[in-house]
Structures are given as structure tokens and as C-alpha cells.
C-alpha positions as CSV (number, residue, x, y, z in Angstrom):
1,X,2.7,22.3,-16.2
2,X,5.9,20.2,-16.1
3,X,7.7,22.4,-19.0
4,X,6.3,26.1,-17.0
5,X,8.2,24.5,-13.9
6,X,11.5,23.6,-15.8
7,X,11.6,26.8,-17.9
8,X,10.9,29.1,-14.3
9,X,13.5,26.7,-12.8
10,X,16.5,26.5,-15.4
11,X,16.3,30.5,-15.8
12,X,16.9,30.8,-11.4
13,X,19.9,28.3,-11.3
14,X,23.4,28.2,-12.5
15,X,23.5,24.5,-13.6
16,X,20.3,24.6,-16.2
17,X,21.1,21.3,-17.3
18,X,21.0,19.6,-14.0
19,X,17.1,20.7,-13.7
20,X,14.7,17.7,-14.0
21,X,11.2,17.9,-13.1
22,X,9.3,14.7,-12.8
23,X,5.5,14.7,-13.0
24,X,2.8,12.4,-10.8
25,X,-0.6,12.3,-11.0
26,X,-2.9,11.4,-7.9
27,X,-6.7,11.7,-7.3
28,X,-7.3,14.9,-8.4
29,X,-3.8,16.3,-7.5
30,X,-0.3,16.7,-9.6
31,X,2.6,16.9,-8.0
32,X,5.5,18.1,-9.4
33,X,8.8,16.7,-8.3
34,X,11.7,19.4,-8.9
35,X,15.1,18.4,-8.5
36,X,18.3,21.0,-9.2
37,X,22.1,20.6,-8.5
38,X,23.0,21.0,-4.4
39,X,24.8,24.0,-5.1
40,X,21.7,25.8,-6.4
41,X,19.3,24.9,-3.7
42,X,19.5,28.4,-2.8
43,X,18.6,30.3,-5.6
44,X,15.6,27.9,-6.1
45,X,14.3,28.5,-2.3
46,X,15.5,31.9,-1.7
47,X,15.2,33.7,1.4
48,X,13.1,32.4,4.1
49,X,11.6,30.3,0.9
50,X,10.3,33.0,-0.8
51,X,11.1,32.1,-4.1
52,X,10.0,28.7,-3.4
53,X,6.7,29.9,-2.2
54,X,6.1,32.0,-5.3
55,X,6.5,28.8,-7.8
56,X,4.2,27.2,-5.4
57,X,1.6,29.8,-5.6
58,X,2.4,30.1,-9.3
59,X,2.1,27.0,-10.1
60,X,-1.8,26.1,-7.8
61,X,-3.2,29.1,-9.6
62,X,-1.9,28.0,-13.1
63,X,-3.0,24.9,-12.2
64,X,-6.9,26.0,-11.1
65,X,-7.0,27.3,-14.4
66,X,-7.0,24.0,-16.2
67,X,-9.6,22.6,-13.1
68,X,-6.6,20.7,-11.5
69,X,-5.0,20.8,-7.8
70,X,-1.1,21.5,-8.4
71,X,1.7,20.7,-5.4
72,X,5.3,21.2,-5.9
73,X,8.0,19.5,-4.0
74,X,11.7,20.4,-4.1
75,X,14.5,17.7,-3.7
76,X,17.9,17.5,-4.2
């Protein structure tokens, strides 16, 4: 899960290198911590958040496929 996030996230940015995911499991739940550089916020959340909402949904269904509940956060 934490390498799908990184390789969807390093091919959006500009800064590849400065993409770290960290990963932390819960009950039940993984959540994925992605961080990028400040000046590629935007291309990660897109307009009105619609990129961010499509690695979100990406990522649940991906994880309901290996039986596990999948949240991703985005830092900076």
C-alpha cells in the first residue's frame, strides 16, 4: 500500500524526491501519512480536491481487496 501511494504521488509532483509516505496501523485501519514539498501541494490536491479524492478512493478500494480499511492523510 505504502509503495502504490509513493509511486501515484512522485509521478503528480515536481519534487519526487521530497515525497515520503509514512504508514500506521490501527484497529483494523491503515492510515497513510503523505507528505510532499509546499510547492506541490497543488498538484497533489487538485481542483476542489479532486485528485486528492481519487487517491483516497483508490487507495480504500485497493485496500478492501486485501480485507483491510485504508485512510489517507495529506500533510505538508
Amino acid at each position: 500500500m505504502k509503495e502504490l501511494l509513493t509511486y501515484i504521488a512522485q509521478n503528480l509532483v515536481d519534487h519526487p524526491e521530497q515525497v515520503e509516505v509514512t504508514e500506521h496501523a490501527g484497529d483494523g485501519e491503515t492510515t497513510l501519512e503523505l507528505r510532499v514539498a509546499s510547492e506541490d501541494m497543488g498538484k497533489v490536491i487538485g481542483r476542489q480536491g479532486r485528485i486528492a479524492k481519487w487517491i483516497r478512493v483508490l487507495m480504500r478500494s485497493v485496500g478492501q481487496r486485501k480485507g483491510n480499511r485504508v485512510s489517507v492523510e495529506i500533510t505538508d
